[in-house]
GULUMVEX-873544 format. One record per residue: residue number from 1; residue in one letter; y, x, z of N, C-alpha, C, O in turn; chain. Coordinates in pm, whole numbers, plus 50000, padded with zeros to 5 digits. Each point is the difference from the previous one (the first is absolute). Layout:
(NUM,A,(Y,X,Z),(Y,X,Z),(Y,X,Z),(Y,X,Z),A)
...
! end
This chain:
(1,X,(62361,79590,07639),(50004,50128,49930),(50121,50079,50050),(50109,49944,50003),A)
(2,X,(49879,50159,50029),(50100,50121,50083),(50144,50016,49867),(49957,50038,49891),A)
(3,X,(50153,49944,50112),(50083,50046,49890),(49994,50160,49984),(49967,50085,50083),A)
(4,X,(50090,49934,49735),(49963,50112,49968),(50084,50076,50062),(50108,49960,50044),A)
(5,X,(49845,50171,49967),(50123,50112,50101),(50110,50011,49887),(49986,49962,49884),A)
(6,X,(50117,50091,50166),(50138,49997,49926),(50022,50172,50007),(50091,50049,49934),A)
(7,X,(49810,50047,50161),(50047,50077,50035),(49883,50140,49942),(49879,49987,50015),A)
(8,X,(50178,50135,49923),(49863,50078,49990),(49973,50089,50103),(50080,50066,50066),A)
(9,X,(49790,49929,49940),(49921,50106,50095),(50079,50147,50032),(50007,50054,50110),A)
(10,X,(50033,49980,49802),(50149,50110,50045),(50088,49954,50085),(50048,50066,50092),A)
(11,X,(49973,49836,49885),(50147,49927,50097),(49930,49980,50132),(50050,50042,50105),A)
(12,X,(49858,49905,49892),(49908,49971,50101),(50053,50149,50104),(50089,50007,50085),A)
(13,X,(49804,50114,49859),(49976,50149,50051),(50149,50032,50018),(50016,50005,50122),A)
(14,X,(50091,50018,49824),(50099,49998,50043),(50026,49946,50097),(50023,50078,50092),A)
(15,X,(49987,49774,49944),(49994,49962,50094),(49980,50032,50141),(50080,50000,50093),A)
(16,X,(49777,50030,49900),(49901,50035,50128),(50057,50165,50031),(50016,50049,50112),A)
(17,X,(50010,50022,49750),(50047,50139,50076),(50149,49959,50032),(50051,50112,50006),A)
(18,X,(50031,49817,50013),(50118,49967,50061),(50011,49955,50148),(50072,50039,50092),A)
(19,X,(49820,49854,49896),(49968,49987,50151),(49921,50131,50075),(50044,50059,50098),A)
(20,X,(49889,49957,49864),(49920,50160,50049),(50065,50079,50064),(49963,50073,50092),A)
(21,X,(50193,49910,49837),(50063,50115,50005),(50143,49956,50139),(50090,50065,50052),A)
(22,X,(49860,49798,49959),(50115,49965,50064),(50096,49893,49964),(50086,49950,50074),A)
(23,X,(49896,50030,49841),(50065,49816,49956),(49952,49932,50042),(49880,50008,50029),A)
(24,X,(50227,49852,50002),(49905,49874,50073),(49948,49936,49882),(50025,50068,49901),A)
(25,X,(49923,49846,50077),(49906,49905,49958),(50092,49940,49865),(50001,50020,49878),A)
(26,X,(50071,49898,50218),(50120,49942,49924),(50071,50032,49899),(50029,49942,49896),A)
(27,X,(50011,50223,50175),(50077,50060,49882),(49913,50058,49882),(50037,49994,49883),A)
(28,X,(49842,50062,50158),(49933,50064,49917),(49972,49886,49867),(50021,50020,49880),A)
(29,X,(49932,49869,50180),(49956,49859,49901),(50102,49993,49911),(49974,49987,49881),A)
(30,X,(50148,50019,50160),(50100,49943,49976),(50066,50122,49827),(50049,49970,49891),A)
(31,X,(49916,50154,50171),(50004,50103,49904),(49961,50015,49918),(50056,50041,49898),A)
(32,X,(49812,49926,50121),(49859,50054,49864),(49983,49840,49932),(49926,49977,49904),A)
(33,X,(50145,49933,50156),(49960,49856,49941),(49843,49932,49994),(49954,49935,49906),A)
(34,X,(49963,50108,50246),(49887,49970,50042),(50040,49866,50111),(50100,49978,50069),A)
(35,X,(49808,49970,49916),(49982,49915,50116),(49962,50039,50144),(49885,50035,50025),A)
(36,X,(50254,49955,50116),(50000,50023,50075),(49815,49991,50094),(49936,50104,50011),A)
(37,X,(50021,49798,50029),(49882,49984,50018),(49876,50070,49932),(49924,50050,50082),A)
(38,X,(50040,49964,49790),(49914,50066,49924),(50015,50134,50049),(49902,50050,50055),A)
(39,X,(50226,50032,49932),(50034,50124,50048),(49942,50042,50132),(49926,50096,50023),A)
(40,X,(50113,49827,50047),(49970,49986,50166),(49840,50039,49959),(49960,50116,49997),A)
(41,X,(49960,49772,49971),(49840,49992,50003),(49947,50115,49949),(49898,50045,50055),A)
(42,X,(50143,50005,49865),(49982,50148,49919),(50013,50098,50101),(49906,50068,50040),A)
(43,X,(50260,49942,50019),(49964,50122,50057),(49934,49982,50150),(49979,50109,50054),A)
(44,X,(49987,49783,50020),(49957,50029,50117),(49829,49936,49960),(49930,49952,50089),A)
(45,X,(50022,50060,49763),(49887,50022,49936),(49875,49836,49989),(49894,49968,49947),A)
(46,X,(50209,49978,50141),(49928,49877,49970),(49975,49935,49896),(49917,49908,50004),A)
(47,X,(50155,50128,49872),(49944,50005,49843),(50017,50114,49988),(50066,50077,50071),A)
(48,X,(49844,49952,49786),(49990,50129,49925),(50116,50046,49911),(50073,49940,49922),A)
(49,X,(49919,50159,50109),(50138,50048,49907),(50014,49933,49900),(50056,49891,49989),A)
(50,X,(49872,50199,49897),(49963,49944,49894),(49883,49894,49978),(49884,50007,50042),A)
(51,X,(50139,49953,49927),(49899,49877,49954),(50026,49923,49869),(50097,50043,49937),A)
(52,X,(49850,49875,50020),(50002,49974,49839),(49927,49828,50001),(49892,49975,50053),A)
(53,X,(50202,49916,49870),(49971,49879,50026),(49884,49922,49963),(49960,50073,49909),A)
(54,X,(49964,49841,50095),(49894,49987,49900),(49859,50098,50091),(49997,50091,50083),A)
(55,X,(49910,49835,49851),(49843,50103,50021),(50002,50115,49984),(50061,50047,49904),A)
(56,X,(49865,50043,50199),(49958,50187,49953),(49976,49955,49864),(49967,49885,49970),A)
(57,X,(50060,50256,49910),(49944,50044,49905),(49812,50060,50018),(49968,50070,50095),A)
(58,X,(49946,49892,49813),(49886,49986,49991),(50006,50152,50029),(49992,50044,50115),A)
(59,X,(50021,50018,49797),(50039,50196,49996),(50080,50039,50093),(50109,49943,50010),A)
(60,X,(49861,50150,50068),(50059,50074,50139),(50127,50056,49922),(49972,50001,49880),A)
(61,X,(50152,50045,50141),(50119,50080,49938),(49971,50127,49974),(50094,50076,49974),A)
(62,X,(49785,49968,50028),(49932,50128,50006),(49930,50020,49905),(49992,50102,49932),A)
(63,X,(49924,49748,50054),(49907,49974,49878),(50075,49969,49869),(49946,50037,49896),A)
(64,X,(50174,49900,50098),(50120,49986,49959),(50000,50111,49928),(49936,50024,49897),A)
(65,X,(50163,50062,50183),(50005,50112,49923),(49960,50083,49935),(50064,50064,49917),A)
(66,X,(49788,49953,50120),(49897,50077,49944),(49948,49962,49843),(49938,50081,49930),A)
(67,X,(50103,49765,50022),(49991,49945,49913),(50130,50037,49919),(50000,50051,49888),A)
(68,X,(50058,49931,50151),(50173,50015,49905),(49984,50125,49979),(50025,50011,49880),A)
(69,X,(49945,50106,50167),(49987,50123,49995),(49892,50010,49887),(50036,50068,49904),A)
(70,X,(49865,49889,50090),(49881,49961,49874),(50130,49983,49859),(50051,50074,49915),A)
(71,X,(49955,49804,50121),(50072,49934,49889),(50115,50129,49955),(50020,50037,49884),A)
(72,X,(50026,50002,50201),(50103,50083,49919),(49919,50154,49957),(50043,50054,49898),A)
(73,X,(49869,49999,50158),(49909,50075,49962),(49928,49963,49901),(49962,50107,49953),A)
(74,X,(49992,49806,49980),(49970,49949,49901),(50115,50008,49874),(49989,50074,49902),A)
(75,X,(50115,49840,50124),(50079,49989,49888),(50082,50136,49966),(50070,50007,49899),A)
(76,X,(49913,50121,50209),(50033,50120,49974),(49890,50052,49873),(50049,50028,49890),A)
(77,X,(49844,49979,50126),(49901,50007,49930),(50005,49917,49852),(49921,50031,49911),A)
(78,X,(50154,49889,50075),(49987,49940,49882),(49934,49878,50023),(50043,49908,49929),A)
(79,X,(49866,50062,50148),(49919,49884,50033),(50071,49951,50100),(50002,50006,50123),A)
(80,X,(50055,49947,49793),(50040,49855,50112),(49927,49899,49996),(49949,49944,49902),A)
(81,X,(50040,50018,50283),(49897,49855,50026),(50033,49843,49945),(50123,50001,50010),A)
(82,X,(49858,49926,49962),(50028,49906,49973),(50008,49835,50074),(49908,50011,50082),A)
(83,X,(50117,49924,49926),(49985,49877,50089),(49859,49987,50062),(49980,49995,50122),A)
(84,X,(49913,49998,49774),(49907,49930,50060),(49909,50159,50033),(49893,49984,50059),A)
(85,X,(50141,50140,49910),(49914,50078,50041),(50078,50039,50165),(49962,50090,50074),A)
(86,X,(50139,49824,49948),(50051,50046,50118),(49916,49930,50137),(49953,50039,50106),A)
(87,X,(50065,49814,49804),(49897,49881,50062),(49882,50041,50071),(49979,50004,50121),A)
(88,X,(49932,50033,49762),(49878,50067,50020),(50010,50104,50088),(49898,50008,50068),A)
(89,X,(50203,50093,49962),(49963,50128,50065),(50015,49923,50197),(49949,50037,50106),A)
(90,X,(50150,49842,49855),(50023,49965,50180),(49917,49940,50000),(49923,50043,50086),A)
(91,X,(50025,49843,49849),(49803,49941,50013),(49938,50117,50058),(49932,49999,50103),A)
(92,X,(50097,50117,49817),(49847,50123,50104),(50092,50024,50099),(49947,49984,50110),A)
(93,X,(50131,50037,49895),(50046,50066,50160),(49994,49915,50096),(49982,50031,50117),A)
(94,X,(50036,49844,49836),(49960,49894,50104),(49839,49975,50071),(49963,49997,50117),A)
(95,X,(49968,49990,49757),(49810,50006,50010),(49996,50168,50085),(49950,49994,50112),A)
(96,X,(50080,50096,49859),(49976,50134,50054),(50054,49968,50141),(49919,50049,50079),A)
(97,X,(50176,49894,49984),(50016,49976,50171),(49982,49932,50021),(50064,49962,50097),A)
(98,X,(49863,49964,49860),(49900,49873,50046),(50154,49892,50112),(50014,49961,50115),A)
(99,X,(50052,50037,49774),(50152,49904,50063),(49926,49882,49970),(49906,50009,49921),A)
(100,X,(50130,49851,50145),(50039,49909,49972),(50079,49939,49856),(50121,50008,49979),A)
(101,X,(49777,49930,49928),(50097,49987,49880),(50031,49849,49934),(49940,49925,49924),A)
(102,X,(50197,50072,50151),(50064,49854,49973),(50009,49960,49854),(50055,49893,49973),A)
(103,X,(49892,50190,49922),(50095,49972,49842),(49864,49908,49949),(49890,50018,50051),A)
(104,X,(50132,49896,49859),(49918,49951,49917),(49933,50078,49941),(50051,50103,49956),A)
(105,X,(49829,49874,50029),(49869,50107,49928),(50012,50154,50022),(49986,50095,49922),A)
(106,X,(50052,49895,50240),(49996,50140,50041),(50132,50080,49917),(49999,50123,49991),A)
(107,X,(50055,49838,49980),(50124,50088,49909),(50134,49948,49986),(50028,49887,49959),A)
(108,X,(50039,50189,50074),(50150,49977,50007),(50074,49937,49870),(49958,50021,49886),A)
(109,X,(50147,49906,50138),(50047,49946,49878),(50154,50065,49991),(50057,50093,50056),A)
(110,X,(49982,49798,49832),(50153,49991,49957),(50106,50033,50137),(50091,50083,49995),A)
(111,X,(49887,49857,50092),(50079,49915,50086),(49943,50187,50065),(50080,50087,49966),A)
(112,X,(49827,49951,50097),(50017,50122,50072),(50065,50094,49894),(50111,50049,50025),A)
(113,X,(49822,49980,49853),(50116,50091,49921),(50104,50020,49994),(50047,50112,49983),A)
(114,X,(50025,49772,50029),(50194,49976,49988),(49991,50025,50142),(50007,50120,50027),A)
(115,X,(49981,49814,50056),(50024,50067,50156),(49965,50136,50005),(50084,50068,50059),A)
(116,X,(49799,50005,49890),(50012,50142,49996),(50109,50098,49937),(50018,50118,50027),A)
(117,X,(50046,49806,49886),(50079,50051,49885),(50172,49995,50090),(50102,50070,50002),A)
(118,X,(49851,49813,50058),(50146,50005,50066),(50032,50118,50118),(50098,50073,50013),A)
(119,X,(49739,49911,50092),(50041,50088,50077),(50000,50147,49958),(50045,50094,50066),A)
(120,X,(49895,49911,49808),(50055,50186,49958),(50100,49983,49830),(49960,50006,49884),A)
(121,X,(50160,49975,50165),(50094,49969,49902),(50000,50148,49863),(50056,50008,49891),A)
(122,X,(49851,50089,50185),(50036,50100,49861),(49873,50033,49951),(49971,50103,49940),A)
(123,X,(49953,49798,50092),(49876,49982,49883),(50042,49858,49936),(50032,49896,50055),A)
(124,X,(49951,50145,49776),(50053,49872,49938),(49926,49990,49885),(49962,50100,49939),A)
(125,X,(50000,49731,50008),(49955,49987,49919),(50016,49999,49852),(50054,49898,49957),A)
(126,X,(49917,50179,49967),(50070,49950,49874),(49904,50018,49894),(49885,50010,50043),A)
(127,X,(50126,49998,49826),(49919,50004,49885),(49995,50161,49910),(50097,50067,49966),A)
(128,X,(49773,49960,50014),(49989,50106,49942),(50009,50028,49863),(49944,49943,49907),A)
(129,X,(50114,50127,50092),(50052,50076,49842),(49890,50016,49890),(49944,50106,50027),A)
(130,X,(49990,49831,49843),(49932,50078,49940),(50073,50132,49872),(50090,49979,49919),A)
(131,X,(49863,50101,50096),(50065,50108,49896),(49941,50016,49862),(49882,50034,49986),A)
(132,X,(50186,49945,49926),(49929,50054,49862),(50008,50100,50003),(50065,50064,50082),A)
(133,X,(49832,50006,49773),(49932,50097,50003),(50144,50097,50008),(49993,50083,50091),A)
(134,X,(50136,49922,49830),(50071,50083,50010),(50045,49993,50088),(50043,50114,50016),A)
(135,X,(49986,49827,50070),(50065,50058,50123),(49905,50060,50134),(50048,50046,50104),A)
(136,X,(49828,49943,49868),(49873,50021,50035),(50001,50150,49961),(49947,50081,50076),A)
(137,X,(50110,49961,49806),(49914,50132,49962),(50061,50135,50101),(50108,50013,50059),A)
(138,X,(49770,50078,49930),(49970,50102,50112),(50055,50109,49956),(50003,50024,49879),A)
(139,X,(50044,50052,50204),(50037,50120,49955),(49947,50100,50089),(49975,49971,50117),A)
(140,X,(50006,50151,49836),(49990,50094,50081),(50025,50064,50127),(49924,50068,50068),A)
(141,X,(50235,49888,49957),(50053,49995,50117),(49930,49904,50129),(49973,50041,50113),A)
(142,X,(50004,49801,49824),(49994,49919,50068),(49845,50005,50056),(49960,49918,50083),A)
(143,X,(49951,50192,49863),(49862,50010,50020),(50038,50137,50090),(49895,50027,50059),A)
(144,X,(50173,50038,49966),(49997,50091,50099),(50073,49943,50158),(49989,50032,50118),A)
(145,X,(50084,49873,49810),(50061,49962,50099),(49906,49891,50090),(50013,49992,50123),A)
(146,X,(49918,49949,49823),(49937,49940,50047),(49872,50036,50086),(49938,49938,50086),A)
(147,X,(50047,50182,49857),(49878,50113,50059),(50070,50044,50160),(49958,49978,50113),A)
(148,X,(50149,50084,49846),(50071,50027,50129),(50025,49862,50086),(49918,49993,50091),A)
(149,X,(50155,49917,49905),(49969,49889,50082),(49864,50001,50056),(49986,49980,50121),A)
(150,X,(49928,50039,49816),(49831,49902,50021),(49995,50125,50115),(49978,49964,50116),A)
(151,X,(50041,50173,49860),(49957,50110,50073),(50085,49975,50129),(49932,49948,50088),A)
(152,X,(50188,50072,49945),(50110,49938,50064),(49971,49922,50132),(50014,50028,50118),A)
(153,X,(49934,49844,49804),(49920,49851,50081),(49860,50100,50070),(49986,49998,50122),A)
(154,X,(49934,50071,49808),(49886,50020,50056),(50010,50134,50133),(49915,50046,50076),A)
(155,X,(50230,49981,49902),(50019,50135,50108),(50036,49963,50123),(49964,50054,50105),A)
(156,X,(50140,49811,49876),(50081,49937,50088),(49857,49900,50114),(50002,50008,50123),A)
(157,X,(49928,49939,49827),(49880,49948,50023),(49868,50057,50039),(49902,49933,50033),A)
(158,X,(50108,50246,49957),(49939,50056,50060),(49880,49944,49901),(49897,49954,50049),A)
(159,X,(50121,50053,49837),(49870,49951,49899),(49966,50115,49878),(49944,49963,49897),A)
(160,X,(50098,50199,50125),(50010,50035,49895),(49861,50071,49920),(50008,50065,49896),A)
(161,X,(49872,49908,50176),(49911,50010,49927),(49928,49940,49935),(49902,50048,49943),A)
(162,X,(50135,49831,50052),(49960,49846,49915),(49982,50044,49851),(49917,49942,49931),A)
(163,X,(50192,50200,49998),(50010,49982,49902),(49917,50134,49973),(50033,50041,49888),A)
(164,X,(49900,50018,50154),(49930,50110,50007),(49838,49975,49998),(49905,50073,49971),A)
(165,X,(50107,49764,50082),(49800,49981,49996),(49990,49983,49887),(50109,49970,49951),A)
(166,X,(49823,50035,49988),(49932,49975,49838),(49903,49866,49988),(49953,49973,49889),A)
(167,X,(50023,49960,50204),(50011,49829,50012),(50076,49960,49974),(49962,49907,49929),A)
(168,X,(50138,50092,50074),(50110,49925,50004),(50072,50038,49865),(50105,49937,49983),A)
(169,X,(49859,50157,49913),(50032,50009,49852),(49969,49871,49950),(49895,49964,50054),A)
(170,X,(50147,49954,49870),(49993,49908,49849),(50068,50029,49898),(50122,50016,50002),A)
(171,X,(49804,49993,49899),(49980,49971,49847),(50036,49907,49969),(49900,49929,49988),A)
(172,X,(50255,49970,49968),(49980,49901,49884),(50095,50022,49905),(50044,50113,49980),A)
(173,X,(50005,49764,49941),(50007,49981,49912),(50130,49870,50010),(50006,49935,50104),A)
(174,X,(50084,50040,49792),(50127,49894,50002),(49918,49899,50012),(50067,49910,50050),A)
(175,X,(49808,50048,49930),(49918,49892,49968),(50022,49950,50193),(50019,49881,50026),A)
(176,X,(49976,50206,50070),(49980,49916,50123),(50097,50000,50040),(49970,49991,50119),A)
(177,X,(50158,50014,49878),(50118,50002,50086),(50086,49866,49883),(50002,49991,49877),A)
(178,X,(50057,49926,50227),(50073,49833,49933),(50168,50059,50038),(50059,50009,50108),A)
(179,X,(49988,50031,49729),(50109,50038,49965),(50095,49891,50021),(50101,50034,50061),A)
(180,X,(49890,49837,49900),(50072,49912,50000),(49890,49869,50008),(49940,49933,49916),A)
(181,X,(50070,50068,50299),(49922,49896,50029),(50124,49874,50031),(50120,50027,50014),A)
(182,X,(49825,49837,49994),(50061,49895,50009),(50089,50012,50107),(49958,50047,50106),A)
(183,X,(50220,49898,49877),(50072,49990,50107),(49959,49929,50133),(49970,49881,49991),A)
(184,X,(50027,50180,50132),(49947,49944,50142),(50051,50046,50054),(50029,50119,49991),A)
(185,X,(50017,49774,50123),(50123,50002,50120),(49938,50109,50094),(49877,50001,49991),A)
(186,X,(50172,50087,50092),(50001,50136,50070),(50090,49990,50141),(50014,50099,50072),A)
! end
């Protein structure tokens, strides 16, 4: 097994723009606290710059992001995703590119979650708030304000006639909306 690097990927790039620039090898290593050799292989490309230890990630850094971007688009919205609806959404993105799927019963577990969690340190898990009714209650303000947000989201998104079709009106009632649903991890 390769020992763990001592050194970060900055120190690394530092590095390589030192030699680039005209430092020998030695000194540059010696500066950024990289390993003389590794440095070398990097910059005359016989390893990859960057590179990352362990197996590719199942999700491209692209697909990656496009998800974290969900997730925080979501929890802007008030809906925040939850563990296992996160599960479920990389199950379809996986079945939708017809990838290769190493996880038990087609679906990612524990063990990919915390590794996902690690590699995007400012998505974080925690537990959701339920509100009683008084701190729940609405005011006038908070219904315009919320109108303006919704309008806001739909301008920025190039969505602003969504609220103009008359399909898309509903009619209800306190009876369908769960004021104070059961605490679940987010």
């Amino acid at each position: 097994m390769a020992p763990k690097k001592n050194y970060t990927p900055h120190q690394m790039c530092l590095a390589m723009e030192a030699v680039r620039k005209g430092d020998s090898y030695s000194a540059a290593a010696e500066k950024y606290g990289v390993p003389r050799m590794t440095l070398r292989n990097k910059v005359t490309g016989k390893s990859p710059a960057v590179c990352h230890m362990g197996p590719p990630t199942l999700l491209s850094m692209n697909e990656e992001a496009i998800l974290k971007e969900w997730l925080f688009a979501m929890a802007e919205r008030h809906s925040p995703i939850g563990k296992e609806q996160l599960l479920d959404s990389v199950q379809l993105i996986i079945k939708s590119a017809n990838k290769k799927n190493p996880f038990t019963n087609d679906r990612p577990g524990r063990k990919w979650f915390d590794l996902f969690l690690k590699r995007h340190p400012e998505i974080s898990e925690r537990v959701s708030q339920n509100l009683t009714t008084s701190r729940e209650s609405v005011k006038e303000e908070h219904i315009v304000k919320w109108f303006a947000d919704v309008e806001k989201y739909l301008e920025e998104n190039n969505l602003p006639k969504v609220l103009k079709d008359p399909t898309r009106i509903f009619n209800t009632d306190e009876s369908a909306f769960f004021l104070n649903p059961k605490l679940k991890r987010v």
